[in-house]
Each structure stands twice: as C-alpha cells, then as structure tokens.
MARLUM-780771 format. One line per 4 residues: number of its first residue (from 1); their letters; for each residue x, z, y of C-alpha. Coordinates in nm, 3 decimals, always signed. Layout:
BEGIN
NUM) a) X:Z:Y; ...;
END
This chain:
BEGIN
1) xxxx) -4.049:-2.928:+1.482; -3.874:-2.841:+1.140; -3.581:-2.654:+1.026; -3.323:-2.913:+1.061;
5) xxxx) -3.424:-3.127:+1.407; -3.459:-2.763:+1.529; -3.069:-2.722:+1.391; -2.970:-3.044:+1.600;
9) xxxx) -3.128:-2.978:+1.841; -2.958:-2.618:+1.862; -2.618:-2.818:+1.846; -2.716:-3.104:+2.123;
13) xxxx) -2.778:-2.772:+2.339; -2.445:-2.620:+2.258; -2.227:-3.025:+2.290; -2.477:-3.017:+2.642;
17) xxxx) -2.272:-2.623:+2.790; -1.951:-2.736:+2.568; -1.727:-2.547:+2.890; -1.890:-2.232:+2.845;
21) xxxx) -1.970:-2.279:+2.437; -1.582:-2.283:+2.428; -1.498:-1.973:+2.648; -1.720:-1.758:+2.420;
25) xxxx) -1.593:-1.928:+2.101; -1.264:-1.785:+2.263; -1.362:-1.444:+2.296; -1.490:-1.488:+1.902;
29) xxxx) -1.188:-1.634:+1.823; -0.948:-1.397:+1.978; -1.127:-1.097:+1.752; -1.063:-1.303:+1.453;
33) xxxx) -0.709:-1.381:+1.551; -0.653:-0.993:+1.574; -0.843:-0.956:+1.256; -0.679:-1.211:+1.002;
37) xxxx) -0.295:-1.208:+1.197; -0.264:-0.800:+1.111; -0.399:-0.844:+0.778; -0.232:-1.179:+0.688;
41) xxxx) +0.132:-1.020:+0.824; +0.033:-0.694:+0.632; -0.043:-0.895:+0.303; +0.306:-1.083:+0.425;
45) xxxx) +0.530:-0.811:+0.404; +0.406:-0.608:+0.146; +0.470:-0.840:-0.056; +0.807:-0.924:+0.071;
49) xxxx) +0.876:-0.548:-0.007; +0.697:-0.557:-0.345; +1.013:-0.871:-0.422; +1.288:-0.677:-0.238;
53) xxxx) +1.210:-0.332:-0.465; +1.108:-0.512:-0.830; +1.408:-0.370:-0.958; +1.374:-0.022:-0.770;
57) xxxx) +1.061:+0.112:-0.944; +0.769:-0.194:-0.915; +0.866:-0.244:-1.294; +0.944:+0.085:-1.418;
61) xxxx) +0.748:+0.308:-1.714; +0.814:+0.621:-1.829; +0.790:+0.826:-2.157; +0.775:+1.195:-2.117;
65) xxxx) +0.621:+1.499:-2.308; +0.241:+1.484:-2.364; +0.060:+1.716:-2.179; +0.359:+1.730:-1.921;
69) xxxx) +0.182:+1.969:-1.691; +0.255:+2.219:-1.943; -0.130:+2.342:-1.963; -0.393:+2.272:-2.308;
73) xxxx) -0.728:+2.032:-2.200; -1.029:+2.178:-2.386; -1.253:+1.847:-2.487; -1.566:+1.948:-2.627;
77) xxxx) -1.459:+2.325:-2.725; -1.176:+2.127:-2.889; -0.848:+2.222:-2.785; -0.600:+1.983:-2.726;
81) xxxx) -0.294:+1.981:-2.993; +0.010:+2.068:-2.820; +0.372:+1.841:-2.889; +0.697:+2.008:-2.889;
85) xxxx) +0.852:+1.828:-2.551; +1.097:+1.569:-2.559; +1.435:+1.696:-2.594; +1.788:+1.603:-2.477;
89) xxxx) +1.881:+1.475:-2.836; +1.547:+1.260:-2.881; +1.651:+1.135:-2.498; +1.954:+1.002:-2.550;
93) xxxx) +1.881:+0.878:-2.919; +1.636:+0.657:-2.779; +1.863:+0.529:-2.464; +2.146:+0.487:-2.778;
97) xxxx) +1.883:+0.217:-2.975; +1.675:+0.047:-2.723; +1.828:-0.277:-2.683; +1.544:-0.425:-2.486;
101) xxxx) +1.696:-0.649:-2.147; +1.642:-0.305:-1.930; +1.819:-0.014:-1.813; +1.720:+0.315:-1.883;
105) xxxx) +1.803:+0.667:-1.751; +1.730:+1.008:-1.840; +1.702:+1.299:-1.612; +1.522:+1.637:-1.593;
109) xxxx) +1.372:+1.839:-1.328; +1.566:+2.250:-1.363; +1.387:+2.393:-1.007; +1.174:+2.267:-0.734;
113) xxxx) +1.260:+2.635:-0.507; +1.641:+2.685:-0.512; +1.827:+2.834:-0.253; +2.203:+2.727:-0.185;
117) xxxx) +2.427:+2.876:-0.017; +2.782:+2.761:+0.117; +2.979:+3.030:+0.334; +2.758:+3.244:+0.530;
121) xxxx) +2.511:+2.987:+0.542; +2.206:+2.934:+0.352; +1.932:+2.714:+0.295; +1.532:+2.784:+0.230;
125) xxxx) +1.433:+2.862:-0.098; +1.261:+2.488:-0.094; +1.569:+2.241:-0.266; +1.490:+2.066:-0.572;
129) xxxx) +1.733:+2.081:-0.853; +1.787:+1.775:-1.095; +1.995:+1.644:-1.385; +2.047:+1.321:-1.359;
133) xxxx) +2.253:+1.020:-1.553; +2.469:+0.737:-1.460; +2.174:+0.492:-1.426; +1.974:+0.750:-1.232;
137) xxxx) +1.993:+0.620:-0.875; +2.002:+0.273:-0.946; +1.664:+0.267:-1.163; +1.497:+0.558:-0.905;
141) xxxx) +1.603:+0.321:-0.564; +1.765:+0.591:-0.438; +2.064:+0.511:-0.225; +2.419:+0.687:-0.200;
145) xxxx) +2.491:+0.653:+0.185; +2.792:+0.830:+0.169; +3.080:+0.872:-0.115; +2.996:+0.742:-0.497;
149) xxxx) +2.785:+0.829:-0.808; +2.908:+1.030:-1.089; +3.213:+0.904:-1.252; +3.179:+0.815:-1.662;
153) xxxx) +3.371:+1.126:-1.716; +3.177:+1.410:-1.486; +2.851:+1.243:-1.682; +3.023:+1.294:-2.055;
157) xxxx) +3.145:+1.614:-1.947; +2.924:+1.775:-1.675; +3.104:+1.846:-1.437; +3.024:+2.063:-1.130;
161) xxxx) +2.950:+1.791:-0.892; +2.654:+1.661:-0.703; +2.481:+1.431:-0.483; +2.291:+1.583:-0.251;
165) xxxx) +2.026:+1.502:+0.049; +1.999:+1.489:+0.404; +1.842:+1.802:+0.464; +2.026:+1.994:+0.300;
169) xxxx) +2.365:+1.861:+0.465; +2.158:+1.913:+0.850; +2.138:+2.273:+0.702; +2.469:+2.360:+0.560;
173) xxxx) +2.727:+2.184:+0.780; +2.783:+2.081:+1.138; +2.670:+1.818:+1.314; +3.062:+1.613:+1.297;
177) xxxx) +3.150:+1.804:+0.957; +3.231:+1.571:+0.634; +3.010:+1.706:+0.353; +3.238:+1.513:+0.072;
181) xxxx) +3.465:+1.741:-0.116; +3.284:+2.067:+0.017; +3.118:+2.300:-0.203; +2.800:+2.475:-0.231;
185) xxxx) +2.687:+2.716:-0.450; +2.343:+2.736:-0.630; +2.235:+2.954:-0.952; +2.536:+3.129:-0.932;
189) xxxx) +2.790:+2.812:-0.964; +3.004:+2.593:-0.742; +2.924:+2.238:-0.706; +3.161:+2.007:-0.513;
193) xxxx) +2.989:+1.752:-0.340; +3.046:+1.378:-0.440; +2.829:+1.187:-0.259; +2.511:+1.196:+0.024;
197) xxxx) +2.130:+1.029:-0.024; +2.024:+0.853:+0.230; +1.765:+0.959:+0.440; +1.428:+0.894:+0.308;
201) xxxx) +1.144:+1.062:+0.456; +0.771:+1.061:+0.326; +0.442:+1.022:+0.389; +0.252:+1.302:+0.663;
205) xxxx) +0.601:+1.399:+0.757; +0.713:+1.534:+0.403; +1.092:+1.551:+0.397; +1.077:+1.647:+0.021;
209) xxxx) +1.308:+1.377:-0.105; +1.550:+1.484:+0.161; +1.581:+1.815:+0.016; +1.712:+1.696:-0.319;
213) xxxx) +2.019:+1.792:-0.536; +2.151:+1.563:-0.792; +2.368:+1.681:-1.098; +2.450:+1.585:-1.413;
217) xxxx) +2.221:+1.584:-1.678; +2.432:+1.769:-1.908; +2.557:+1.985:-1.670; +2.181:+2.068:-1.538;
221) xxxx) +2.062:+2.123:-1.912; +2.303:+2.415:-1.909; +2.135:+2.610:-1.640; +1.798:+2.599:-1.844;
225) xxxx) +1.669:+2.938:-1.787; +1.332:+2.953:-1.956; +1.406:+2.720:-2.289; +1.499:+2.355:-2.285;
229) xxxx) +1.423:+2.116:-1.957; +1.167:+1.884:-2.018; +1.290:+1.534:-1.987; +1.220:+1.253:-1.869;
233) xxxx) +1.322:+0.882:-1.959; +1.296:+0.613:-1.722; +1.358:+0.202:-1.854; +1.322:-0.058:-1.568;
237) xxxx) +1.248:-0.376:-1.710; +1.372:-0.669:-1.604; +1.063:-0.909:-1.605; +0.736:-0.768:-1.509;
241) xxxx) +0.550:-1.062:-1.715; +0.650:-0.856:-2.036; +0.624:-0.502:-1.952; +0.287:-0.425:-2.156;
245) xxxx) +0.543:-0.569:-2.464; +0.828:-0.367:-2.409; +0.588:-0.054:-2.293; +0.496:-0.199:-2.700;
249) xxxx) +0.823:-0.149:-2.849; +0.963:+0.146:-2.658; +0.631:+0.351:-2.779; +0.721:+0.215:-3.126;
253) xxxx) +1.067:+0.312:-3.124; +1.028:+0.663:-2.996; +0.741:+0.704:-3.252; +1.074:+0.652:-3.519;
257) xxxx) +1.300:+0.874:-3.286; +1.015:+1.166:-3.283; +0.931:+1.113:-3.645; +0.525:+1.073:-3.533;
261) xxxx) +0.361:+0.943:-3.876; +0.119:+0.630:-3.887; -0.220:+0.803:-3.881; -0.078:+1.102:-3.589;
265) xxxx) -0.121:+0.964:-3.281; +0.170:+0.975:-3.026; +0.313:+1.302:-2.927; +0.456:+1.190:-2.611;
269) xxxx) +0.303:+0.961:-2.310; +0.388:+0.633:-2.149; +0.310:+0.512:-1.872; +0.375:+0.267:-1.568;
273) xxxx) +0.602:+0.406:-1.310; +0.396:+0.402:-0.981; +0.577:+0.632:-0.715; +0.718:+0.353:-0.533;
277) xxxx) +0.383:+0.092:-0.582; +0.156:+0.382:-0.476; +0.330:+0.502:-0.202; +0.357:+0.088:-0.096;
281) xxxx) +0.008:+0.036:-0.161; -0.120:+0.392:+0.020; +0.099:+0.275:+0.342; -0.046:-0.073:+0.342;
285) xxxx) -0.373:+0.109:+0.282; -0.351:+0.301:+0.601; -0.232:-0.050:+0.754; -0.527:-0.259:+0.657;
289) xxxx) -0.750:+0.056:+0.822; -0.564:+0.047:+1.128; -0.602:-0.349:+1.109; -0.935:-0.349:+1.055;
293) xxxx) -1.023:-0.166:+1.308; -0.850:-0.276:+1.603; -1.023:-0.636:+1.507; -1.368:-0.475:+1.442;
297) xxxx) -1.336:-0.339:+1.814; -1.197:-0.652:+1.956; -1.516:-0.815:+1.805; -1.750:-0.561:+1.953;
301) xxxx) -1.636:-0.666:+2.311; -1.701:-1.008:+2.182; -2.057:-0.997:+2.022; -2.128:-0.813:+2.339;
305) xxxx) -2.011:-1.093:+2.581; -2.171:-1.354:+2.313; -2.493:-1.187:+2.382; -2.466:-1.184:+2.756;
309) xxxx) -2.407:-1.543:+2.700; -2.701:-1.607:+2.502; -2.902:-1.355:+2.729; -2.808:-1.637:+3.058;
313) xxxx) -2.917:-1.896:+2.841; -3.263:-1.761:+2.766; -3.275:-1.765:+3.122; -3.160:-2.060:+3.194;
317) xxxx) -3.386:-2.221:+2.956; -3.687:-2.098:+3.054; -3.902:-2.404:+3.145; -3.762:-2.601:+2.813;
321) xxxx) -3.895:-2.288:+2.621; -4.263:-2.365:+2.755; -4.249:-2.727:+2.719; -4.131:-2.679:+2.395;
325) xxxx) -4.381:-2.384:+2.300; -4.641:-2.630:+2.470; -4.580:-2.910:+2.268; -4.625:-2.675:+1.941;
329) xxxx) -4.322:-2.529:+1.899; -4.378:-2.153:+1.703; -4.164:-1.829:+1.798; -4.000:-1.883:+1.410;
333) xxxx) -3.885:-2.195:+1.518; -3.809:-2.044:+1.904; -3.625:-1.810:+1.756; -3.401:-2.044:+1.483;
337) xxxx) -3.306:-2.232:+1.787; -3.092:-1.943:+1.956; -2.986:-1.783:+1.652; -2.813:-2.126:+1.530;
341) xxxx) -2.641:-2.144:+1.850; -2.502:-1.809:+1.843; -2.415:-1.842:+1.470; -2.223:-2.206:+1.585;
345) xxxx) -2.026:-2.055:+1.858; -1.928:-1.784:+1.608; -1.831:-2.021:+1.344; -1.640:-2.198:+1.530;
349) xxxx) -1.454:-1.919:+1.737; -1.406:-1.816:+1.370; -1.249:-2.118:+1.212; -0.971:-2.140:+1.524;
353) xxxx) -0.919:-1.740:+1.523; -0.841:-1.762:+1.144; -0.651:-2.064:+1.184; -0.425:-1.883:+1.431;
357) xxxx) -0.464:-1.522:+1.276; -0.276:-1.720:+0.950; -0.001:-1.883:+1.158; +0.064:-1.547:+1.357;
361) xxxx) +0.017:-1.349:+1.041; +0.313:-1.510:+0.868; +0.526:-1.539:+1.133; +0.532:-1.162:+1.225;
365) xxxx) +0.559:-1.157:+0.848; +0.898:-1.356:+0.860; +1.061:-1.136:+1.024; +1.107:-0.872:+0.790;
369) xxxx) +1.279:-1.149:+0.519; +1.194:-1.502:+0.393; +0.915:-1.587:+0.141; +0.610:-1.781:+0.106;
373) xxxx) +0.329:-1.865:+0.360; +0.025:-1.650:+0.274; -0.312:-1.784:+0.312; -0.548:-1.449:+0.236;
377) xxxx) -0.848:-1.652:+0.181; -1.009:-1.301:+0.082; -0.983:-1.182:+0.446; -1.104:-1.532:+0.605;
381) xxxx) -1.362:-1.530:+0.373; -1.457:-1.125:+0.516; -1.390:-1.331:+0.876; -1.662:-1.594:+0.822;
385) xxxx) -1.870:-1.337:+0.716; -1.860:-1.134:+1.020; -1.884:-1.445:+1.222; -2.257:-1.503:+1.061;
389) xxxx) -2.299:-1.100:+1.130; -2.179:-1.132:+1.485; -2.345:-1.404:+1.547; -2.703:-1.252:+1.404;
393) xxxx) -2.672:-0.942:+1.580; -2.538:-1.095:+1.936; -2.855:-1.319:+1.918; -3.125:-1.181:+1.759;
397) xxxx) -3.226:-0.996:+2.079; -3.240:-1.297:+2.317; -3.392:-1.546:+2.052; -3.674:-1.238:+2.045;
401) xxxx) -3.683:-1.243:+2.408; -3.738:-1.643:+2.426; -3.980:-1.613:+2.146; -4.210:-1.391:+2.304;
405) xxxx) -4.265:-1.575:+2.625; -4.571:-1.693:+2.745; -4.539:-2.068:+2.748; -4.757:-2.059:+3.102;
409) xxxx) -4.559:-1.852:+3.275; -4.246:-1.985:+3.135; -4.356:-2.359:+3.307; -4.390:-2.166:+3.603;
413) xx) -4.099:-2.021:+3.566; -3.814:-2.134:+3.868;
END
C-alpha cells in the first residue's frame, strides 16, 4: 500500500465516522475560535486606537540635548564630547522658522519631587513640575477635563497659573470642592489653578501622570534653580508617510539654529516619539499573552479528547489492522494511516475555528469604533500550524499502539 491510497484510504475512514469526525473537529475548532477571535479583535482595536491617536503622539519626534541623561559614555577609552543643551532661545527660534505642515511645542521638565502645599494641606514630595506652551496638550494627548488651557497672554507673559492632575486635586481639596480659581503654592509661589487633566492612569498601577503640574514655559524657566532647564521640542506631523523627511529637514534646520558646521556631527538628538506607541504596543503585548494562552489551554483539552478519539478508534479497528498487516501492510504505513486522520480532523476543525475566530474577532473589534475587517493571516497561518502539531502529538501515540500489534492476535481480536 503506498503513501497516497494509504492517504485515501485514511479519508474514506474518516467520510465512514463523519458524526463523530465532526464532534472532535468541534472541539479543534472551538480552540482555534478562542485562538484567532482574541487575537483578530486585539489586532482590531489596536489598530482602531493606533487611527483614533495619529495625531496624539503615533506621529510625533523629538529633538532634545544629546546625551540628555546628563552623564558622558566612554567608547573605547574615548570619552564622549559633551553639547551645550538646547536652550530656550534655540527652542523657540526653531518653532519661529519651521514651516513644515506640523505643530510643534516646547516644554521643559523643572522637578520630578515637588511638594505643594495649599492651606494646611500638603501633598508628597512626588509632583512633577513642567513648563509647558500653548500647543503642549494638544501635541502630548493630554486632555483638559475641567476649565481651559493657557490663554495667549499667561503664555507671552508667564503668568502664575497652572493645569494640574487628578491626584493632586484628590489630595488638596474635598471631595465636592471646585479646584478652578484656587491656589496652591509650590517653590515658594502662588499658582492659581486654570484648568484639571483628566485622569490617566498607567501601566502596574503607576498614577505618575496623575501627579502632574502644568505651567508656562516661561514662567517655569524662571524657577530654574541649578542653570537653564533642558528643553525639549516636540513637532507632530501631520502625515506619517513623510516623517523620515521632515525628521530630514527639522535636523537640518536646527543644525542652522545651533550653528553645528558640515563636518561636526549633530549636537543634539532626534528621534521618533514612542510614549504613546510603546505603551499601545506593551498593552497589546500583554493582550496577545493573555490570548495566547487561554487558546493554547483550550487546545490542550482538545488534543486530549482528539486522542481519546483516536485511542477508541485503534480499538475499534482492531481486526482491519490485522487484515491489513496480513495482507502486507508495514507499521510505517500503519502508522501514516492514523496520523492522517488525526491531522484531517485537525485541519478541518482548524479551517471552521479560524473562519469563525475572524468573524468574532472583528465584531468584538467593532465595538470600540468603525474600521476595516482584519484578516491576520499571520495568526491563521500560527493556527494551521498548531493544527498539524495537535494533530501529530494527539496521534502519534495510538498510530504507535496500532502499529505494534500482532496481526494474529489482532484477527482474533472481538
């Protein structure tokens, strides 16, 4: 008997028990479903979110001062050549000439451990203190929940106003009292408060971003205490097709502003903005694990009913294993026999579970906004593949078992 009458005749055996070929195709396809559906709805609305926050950070770079950590690399025993940061004039000179299709903000980080204080009450020495300009919050995606953003005069002027987090409202005022128009007092100043972030959370339960104070920039480069700040300029571009080229010409244009000549290489860095992609990407991440292995479990319970299945069959099939071992058949080809049918049932449990996985995928994915229907051939691909795996591992054992029987006692066999 060769390879591919022993194939046919593995399917004739699976068309001849089609009731209980398609209960465990279920059970295969059910895992699959599980499998493909998370990952497809995952795919689904990350990229929904991806669309919803292009313009809050997915398309962002930044130029700051090189070596912004503030510490020399050694390379080789070299030490690294150290640029004079990028100052408040050099900031706003470039925002003044870049006439690119983007916005661009500038802002400055003056303490990550201030303590504020507003009566008798007082916070942790844990708020972070930044300057901040007009274009700030629309550029960063953070969102004013309550009251307004700095007027065109308090940014000119610097004015002691600010926009400040949740946190720091929960620990300052009572539960029904209006934080707009109160003031606070941090590094010795009062600061009346304009407007209220909303809530924003993090990752492992870090309220950092909650804990946030937002002045204006010219305001916060007066409280300097060590030096200038070291600042920070922000463009968001408006098509991500051409951000390499205008990464191109902002690099060029602060090279002018900084006065860098043609053979010094840049004294300041650029790079992608990736706070809100990585955070996106580490969520979705943790998603695709979660995913993963709920399906990977759901499959377990299947490849262990498959092999049950195929373990009945053996049985079953004892006296058709002699005759067939009697009229020549070899264990190899013994063996063949059941694995094809296990790898069948698979297949086919697998091309209904991805079928459905990709129609409940994008529905669950709907709901968070419209956009297109994903097909992740990627993870159907992965799918088909653990099929064959499945399939291998649920019946290797009882092709093994029919293999090795003794074609005598098999005929026997009632």
């Amino acid at each position: 008997m060769n390879l591919v009458e022993n194939i046919k005749e593995g399917l004739r055996s699976i068309k001849a028990n089609l009731l209980r070929t398609v209960l465990t195709g279920l059970i295969i396809a059910i895992g699959i479903t599980s499998l493909v559906g998370m990952l497809t709805a995952i795919d689904g609305i990350k990229y929904q979110i991806e669309n919803s926050l292009s313009s809050l950070g997915a398309n962002n770079f930044d130029i700051r001062s090189k070596g912004f950590s503030g510490r020399r690399s050694n390379v080789g025993g070299v030490e690294e050549k150290v640029y004079p940061p990028i100052d408040y004039k050099e900031a706003t000179r470039f925002k003044e000439i870049y006439d690119e299709p983007a916005n661009v903000t500038i802002f400055a980080s003056v303490s990550f451990a201030t303590e504020v204080k507003r009566g008798s009450k007082k916070t942790n020495p844990n708020i972070r203190v930044t300057g901040g300009d007009e274009n700030y919050f629309r550029i960063k995606g953070s969102i004013i929940e309550k009251g307004r953003n700095f007027s065109n005069v308090e940014t000119q002027y610097g004015a002691n106003v600010a926009i400040v987090g949740t946190e720091l409202v929960k620990a300052l005022f009572n539960e029904n009292e209006d934080p707009l128009g109160q003031q606070i007092a941090f590094f010795g100043r009062k600061y009346t408060i304009v407007g209220v972030l909303e809530a924003q959370g993090g990752l492992g339960g870090d309220n950092a971003p909650d804990r946030a104070i937002i002045i204006p920039l010219i305001n916060a480069n007066t409280l300097a205490r060590s030096g200038g700040l070291r600042y920070i300029i922000t463009v968001a571009g408006e098509n991500p097709a051409v951000m390499e080229r205008e990464m191109g010409e902002a690099t060029g244009l602060m090279r002018k502003v900084r006065g860098d000549e043609v053979i010094q290489e840049n004294s300041f860095e650029v790079s992608k903005s990736q706070s809100l992609s990585d955070s996106l990407e580490e969520v979705t991440g943790y998603l695709r694990i979660g995913g993963f292995g709920i399906g990977f479990i759901t499959l377990l319970g299947a490849a262990v009913g498959l092999m049950n299945i195929m373990m009945v069959s053996v049985t079953e099939r004892t006296r058709e294993i002699g005759v067939r071992k009697a009229l020549g058949a070899t264990p190899l080809r013994i063996r063949q026999q059941f694995l094809i049918e296990a790898i069948v049932i698979c297949q086919l449990g697998g091309i209904l579970g991805a079928f459905l996985g990709i129609l409940i995928g994008n529905v669950v994915a709907s709901f968070i906004g419209s956009g297109g229907f994903i097909i992740p051939w990627f993870w159907i691909m992965v799918a088909f593949i653990i099929c064959a795996v499945v399939g291998l591992s649920s019946g290797f054992y009882p092709a093994y078992k029919a293999s090795k029987l003794d074609p005598i006692d098999a005929l026997r066999f009632e």
